[in-house]
Structure formats: structure tokens, C-alpha cells
C-alpha positions in Angstrom: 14.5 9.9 4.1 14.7 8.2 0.6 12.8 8.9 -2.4 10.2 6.0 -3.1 11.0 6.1 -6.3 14.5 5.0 -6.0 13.5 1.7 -4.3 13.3 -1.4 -6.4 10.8 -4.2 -5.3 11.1 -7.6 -6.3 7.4 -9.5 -6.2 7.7 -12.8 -6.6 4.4 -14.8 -6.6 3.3 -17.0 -9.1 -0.3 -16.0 -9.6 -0.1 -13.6 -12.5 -3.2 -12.2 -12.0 -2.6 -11.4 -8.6 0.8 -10.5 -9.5 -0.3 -7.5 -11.6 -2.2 -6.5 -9.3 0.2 -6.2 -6.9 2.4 -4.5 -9.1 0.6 -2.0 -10.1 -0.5 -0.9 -6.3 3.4 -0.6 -5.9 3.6 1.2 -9.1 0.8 4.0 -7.9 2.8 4.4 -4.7 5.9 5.1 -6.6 8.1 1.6 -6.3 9.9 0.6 -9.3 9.1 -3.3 -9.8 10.7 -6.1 -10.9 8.7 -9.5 -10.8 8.9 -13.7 -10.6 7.5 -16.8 -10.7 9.9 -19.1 -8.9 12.8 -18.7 -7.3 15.1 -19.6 -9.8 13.8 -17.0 -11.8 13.7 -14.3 -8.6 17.5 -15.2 -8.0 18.0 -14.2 -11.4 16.3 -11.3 -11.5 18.3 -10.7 -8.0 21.6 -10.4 -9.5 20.2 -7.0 -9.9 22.2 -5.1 -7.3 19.6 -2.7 -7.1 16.4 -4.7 -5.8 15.9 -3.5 -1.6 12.6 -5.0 -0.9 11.1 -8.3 -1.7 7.8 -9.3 -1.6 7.6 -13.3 -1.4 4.7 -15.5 -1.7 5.3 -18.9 0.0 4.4 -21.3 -2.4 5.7 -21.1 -5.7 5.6 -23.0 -8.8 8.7 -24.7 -9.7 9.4 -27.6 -6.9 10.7 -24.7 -4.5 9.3 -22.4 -2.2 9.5 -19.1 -0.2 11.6 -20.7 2.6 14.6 -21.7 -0.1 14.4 -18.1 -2.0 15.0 -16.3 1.9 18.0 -19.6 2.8 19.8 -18.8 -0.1 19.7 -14.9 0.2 20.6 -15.3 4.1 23.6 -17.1 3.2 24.7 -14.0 1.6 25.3 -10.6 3.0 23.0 -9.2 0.6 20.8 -10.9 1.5 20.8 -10.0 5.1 20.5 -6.5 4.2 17.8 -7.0 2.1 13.6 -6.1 3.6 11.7 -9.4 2.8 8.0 -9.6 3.8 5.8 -12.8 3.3 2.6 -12.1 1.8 1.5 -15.8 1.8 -1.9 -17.8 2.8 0.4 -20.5 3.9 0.0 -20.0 8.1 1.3 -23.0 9.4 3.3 -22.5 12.4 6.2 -23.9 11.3 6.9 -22.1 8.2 6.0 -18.9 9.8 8.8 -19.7 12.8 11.1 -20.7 9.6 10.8 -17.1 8.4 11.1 -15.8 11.5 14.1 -17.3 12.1 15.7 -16.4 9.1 15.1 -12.8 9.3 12.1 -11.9 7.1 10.6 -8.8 8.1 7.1 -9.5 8.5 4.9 -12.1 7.4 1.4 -11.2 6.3 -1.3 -13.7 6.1 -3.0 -12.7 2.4 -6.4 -13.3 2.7 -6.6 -11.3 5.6 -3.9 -8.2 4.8 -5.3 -5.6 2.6 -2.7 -4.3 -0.3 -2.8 -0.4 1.2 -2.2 -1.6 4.5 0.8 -4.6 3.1 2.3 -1.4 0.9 2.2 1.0 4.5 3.7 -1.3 6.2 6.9 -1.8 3.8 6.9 2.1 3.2 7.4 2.3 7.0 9.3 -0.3 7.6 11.7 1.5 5.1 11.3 4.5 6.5 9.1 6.1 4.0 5.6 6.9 5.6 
């Protein structure tokens, strides 16, 4: 089993309210976060080598969204290794098939996912719980 601890989280949602707040429920369960605005800015901060997990909001400032972050990554096999789960209020049926088929693993809807039960679900996902 791995330590919590030793897993880095990239949050990448461009509400900075709701960005800190999302931080700092990772932070009490023991992630070490990084965090973004846009994609250019998460692909930066993804030349980090030690970022596992992201958690992507779909619509971002910055003329791109969650679908172009998750392309570019699953053109790369690090990115493929890589957990990704949507936390987005964007439930069209079409973007959520667009994840799907790239290989996020889950999408949450986030007006309707509570943070304790988003942050279980990554910690299990990773083998944590």
C-alpha cells in the first residue's frame, strides 16, 4: 500500500476559491498538492515527474479545456499512467463519452459529488482506503 503522503495531486480548476478549498481537503487527508488555472499552466506544472493524480475541472480559463489537458497527456505514456478524475458541472453527453474514451478514471458531476466522498473515491482508486 503507499503512503498518502507520497502522492502528488495536481488540481487544476480555475475557480480559486473553490480551488483552495479543494486543496486544503486534500491537504487534511495527507496529499501533497500542486495547483492550475489552465492547461497551459497545468502542463507546466506537469513537467513535475512526480504529480500521480489529477484532478481536472472541464472548463477552464484560457481558450482550452479539460478535454485538451487529458489529449495531450494520452499522447504520452505518462500520461496514460497517470489517475485523472473530472470533477466538472459540465454533463453533456458528449464530453463525458470524450473522457471516457480517453481514459479518465471517473468523472464526477460537481454539484452533486461531495469533496469526502470525490477524495474516497481517488484514495481508493489508488489503493489507499
Amino acid at each position: 500500500m503507499i503512503k498518502v503522503k507520497s502522492i502528488k495531486i495536481l488540481v487544476v480548476e480555475d475557480e480559486i476559491p473553490l480551488q483552495n478549498v479543494i486543496r486544503l481537503k486534500l491537504e487534511k487527508n495527507n496529499f501533497s498538492v500542486v495547483t492550475a488555472s489552465t492547461v497551459d499552466e497545468a502542463l507546466n506544472k506537469l513537467k513535475d515527474t512526480e504529480i500521480k493524480v489529477i484532478w481536472l475541472d472541464h472548463y477552464l480559463v484560457g481558450g482550452q479545456n479539460g478535454i485538451c489537458l487529458v489529449s495531450k497527456l494520452m499522447s504520452e505514456k505518462r500520461g496514460k499512467e497517470m489517475s485523472i478524475f473530472v470533477v466538472s458541472n459540465t454533463a453533456s453527453n458528449d464530453n463525458l463519452q470524450s473522457y471516457i474514451d480517453l481514459g479518465v478514471k471517473q468523472y464526477f458531476t460537481k454539484s452533486r459529488a461531495k469533496l469526502s466522498c470525490i477524495v474516497d473515491t481517488i484514495k481508493s482508486n489508488l489503493q489507499l482506503a
